[in-house]
C-alpha positions in Angstrom: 25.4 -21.6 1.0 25.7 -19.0 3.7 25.9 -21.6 6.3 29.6 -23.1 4.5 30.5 -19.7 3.4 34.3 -18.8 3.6 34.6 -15.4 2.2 32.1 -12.3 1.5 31.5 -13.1 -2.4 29.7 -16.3 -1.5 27.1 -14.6 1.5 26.3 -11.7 -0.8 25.6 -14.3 -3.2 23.5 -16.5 -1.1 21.7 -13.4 0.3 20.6 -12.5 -3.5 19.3 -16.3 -4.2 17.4 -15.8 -0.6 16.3 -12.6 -2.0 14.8 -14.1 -5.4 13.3 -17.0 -3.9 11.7 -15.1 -1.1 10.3 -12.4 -2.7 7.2 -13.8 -4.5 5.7 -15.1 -1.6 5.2 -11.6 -0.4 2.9 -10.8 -3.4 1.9 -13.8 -4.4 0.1 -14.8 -0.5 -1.4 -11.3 -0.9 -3.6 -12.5 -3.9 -4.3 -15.8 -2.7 -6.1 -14.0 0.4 -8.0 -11.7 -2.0 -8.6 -15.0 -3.7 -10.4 -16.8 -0.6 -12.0 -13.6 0.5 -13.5 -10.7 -0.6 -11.7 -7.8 1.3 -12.1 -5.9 2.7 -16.5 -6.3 3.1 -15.5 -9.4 4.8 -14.2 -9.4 8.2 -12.9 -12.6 8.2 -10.6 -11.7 5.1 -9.4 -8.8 6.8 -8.8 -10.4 9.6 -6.5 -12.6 7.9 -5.0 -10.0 6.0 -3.8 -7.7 8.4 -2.2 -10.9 10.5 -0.6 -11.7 7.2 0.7 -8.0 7.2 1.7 -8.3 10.8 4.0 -10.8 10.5 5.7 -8.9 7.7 5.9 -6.0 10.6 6.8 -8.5 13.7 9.7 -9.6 12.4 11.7 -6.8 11.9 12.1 -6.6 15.8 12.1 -10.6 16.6 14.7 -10.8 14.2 17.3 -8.9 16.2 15.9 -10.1 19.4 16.7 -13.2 18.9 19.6 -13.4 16.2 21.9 -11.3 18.7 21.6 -13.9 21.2 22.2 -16.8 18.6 24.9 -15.2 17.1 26.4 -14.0 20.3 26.1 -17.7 21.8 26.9 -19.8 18.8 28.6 -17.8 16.0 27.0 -16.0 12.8 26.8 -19.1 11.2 23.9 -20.2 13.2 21.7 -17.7 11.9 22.1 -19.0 8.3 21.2 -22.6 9.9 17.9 -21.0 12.1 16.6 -19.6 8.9 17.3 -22.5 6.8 15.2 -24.7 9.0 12.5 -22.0 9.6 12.6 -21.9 5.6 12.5 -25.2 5.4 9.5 -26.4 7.5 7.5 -23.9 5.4 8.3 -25.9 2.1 5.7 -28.3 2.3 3.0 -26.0 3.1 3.9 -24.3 0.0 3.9 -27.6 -2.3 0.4 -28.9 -1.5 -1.4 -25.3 -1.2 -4.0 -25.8 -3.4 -4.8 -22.8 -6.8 -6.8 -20.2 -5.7 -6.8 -18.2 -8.7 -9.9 -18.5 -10.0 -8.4 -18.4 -14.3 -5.9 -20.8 -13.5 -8.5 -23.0 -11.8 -11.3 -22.6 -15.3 -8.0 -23.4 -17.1 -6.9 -26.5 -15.3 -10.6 -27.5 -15.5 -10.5 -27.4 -19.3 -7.4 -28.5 -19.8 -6.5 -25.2 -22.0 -2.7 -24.7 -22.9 -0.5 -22.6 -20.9 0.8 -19.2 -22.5 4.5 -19.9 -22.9 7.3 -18.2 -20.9 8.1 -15.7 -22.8 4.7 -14.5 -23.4 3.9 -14.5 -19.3 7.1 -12.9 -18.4 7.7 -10.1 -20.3 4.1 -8.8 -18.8 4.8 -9.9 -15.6 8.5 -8.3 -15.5 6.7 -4.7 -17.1 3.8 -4.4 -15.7 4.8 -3.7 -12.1 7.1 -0.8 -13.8 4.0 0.5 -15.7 1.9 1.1 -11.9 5.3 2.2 -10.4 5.7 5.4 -12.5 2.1 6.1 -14.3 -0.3 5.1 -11.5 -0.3 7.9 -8.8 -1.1 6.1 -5.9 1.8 3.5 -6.0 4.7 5.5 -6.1 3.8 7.9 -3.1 2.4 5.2 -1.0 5.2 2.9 -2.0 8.0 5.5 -1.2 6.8 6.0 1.9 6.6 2.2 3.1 10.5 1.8 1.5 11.5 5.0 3.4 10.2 3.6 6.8 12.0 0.5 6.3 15.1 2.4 4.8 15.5 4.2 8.7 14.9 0.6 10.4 17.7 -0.5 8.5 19.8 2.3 9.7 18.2 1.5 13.4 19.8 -1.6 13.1 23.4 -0.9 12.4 23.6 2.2 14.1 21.3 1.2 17.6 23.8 -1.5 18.7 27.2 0.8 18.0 25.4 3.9 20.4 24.0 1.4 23.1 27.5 -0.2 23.2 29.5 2.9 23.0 27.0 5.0 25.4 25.7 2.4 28.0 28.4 -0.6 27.4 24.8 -3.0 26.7 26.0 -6.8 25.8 25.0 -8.3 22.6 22.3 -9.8 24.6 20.7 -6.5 26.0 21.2 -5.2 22.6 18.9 -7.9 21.3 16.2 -7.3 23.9 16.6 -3.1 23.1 14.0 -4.2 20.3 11.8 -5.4 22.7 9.5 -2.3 22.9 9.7 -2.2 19.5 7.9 -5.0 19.0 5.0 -4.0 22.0 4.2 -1.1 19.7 3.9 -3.0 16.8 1.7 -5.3 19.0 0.1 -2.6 19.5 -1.0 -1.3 15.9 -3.5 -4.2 15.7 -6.2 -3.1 18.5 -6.0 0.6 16.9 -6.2 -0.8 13.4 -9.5 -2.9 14.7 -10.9 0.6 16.1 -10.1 1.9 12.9 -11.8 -0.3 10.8 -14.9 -0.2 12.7 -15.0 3.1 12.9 -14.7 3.5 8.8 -17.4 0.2 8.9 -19.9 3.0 11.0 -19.7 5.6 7.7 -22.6 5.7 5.2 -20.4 5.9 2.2 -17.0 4.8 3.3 -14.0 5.5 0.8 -10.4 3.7 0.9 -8.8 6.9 2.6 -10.8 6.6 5.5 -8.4 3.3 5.7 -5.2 5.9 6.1 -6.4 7.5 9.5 -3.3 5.6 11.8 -1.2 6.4 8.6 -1.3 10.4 9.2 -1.0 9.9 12.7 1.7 7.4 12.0 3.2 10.1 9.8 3.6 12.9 13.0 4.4 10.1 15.6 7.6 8.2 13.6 9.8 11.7 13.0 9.0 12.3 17.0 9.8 9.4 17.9 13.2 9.6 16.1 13.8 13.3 17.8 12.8 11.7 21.2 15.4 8.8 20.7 18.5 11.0 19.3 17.7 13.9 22.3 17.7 11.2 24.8 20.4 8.6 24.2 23.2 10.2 26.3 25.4 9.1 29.3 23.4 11.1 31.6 20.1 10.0 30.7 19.0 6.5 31.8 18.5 4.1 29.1 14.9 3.4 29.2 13.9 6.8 28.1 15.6 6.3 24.2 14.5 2.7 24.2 10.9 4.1 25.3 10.7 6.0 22.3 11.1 2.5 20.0 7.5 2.1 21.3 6.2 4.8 19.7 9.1 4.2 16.6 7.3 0.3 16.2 3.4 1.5 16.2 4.5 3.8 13.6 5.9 1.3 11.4 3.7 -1.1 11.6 0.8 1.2 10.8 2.2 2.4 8.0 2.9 -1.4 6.7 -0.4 -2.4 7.6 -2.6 0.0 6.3 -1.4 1.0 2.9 -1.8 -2.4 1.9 -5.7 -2.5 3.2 -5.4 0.6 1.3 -4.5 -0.6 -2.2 -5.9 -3.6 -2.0 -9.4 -1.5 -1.8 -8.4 0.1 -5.1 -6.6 -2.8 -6.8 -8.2 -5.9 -5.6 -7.5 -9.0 -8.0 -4.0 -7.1 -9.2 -3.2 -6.4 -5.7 -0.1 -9.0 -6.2 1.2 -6.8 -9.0 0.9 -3.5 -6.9 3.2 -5.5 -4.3 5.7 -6.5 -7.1 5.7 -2.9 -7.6 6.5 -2.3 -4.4 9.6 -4.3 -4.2 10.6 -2.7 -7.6 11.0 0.3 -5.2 12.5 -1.3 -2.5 15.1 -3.0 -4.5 16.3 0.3 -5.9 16.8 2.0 -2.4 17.5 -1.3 -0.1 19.5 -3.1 -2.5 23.2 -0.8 -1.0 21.8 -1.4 2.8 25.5 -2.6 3.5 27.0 0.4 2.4 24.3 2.5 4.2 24.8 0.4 7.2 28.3 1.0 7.4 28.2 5.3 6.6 25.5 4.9 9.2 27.9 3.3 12.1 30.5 5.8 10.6 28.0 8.6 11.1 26.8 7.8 14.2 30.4 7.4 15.7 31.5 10.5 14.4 28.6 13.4 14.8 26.6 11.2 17.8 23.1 9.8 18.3 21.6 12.8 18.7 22.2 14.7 15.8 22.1 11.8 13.5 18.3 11.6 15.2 17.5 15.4 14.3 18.9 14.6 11.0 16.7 11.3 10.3 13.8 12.8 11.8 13.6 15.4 9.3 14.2 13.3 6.1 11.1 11.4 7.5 8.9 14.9 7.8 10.1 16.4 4.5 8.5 12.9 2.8 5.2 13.4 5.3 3.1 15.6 2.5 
């Protein structure tokens, strides 16, 4: 649909149907990893469960790497047709994955009946709402992973308009600006190894000792915001605000990557309905990233980069406790 669109109505409308369809597979992969290993004693499982979680922190920065070339070179069409293939080749890997889930799989075996739809989606719509706002590690742990994403999304809008306005950077340069983002998300996964073995080396381990890049992650992201909105001026060279994406990226990615190791510790089997949760939250604060996106652009043209940084920076330490 977004590829033919002709007016707004039908890409806001093909975003939400990309929205619906997509989301499941973030949960639902989540508990067929837990399903295949147990995680996090095995090292194999959390192997493959922080590469799941990388991609999910990857692609924040590949995606505007290489969507403002497309788009720049071919229109903003093309990106609807780039993810519609990508989408596409992943179809058949999702038809013939085998069931992990060890009730369905007893249940298939003895041919039982299926509980009807009614019955298996009103606890599969509440549920997620019960952990949200009654269990008291979602919600803080959860607000904090929505409020990292909710300042990438302003990054996105509002980094083009200031490297445009401020260094006169293409669409192509703007593209690669993510770049260092990206080599400190890369590099999240040799301190999360270091991190796990060090928690591995404890007599009686608990799932906090998981969160030790996610307090440093906590310090490091409001700096790193500071360091960009001091330093993207005329008179400063533009490597020193794109250096601090670097610092901005192993942030992020910590904090996406380890609260998930976290809950799943605590959750295990239901980890898929902690995720659901999750998005619960995220829906309610990403759903109007349009209309932050464009105060954000408006913000940033009017007041500048640098005390929209001070200002973002704070928000980000006041959530920190």
């Amino acid at each position: 649909m977004g590829c033919f669109a002709k007016n707004y109505c039908t890409i806001i409308v093909s975003r939400a149907l990309a929205g619906v369809a997509g989301s499941p597979s973030v949960s639902v992969f989540a508990g067929v990893l837990n399903d295949m290993w147990n995680i996090p004693s095995d090292r194999l499982g959390v192997l493959a469960f922080v590469m799941y979680g990388l991609g999910g922190a990857i692609a924040p920065s590949l995606g505007p790497i290489v969507g403002e070339s497309i788009v720049a070179t071919y229109g903003w069409r093309s990106s609807f047709w780039l993810t519609s293939v990508l989408a596409g080749s992943c179809f058949p890997g999702m038809v013939f994955t085998p069931e992990t889930f060890q009730i369905e799989i007893v249940r298939q075996e003895q041919n039982a009946p299926r509980r009807g739809l009614v019955e298996a989606l009103v606890p599969a719509l509440r549920r997620p709402l019960e952990l949200l706002w009654f269990e008291p590690v979602i919600w803080p742990t959860a607000l904090v992973v929505t409020t990292s994403q909710i300042v990438l999304f302003i990054l996105y809008v509002s980094l083009p308009v200031v490297l445009t306005q401020t260094y006169q950077f293409s669409p192509y340069h703007v593209g690669l600006s993510f770049l260092p983002f990206m080599v400190g998300t890369l590099l999240a996964v040799p301190a999360l190894a270091v991190q796990d073995r060090w928690k591995r080396s404890l007599r009686q381990p608990a799932p906090e000792d998981s969160l030790v890049g996610v307090k440093v992650a906590g310090i490091l992201l409001p700096i790193s915001l500071i360091w960009l909105g001091w330093t993207m001026r005329p008179t400063v060279h533009w490597i020193w605000p794109l250096l601090s994406l670097v610092a901005h990226g192993w942030s992020f990615a910590m904090e996406q990557l380890s609260y998930p190791v976290y809950k799943n510790e605590i959750y295990g089997i239901d980890l898929p309905i902690v995720h659901s949760a999750n998005d619960r939250l995220d829906g309610i604060f990403l759903a109007d990233d349009h209309v932050r996106g464009d105060y954000s652009c408006l913000y940033t043209s009017t007041v500048g980069a640098t005390e929209k940084g001070r200002i973002v920076a704070c928000t980000k330490q006041v959530r920190g406790p």
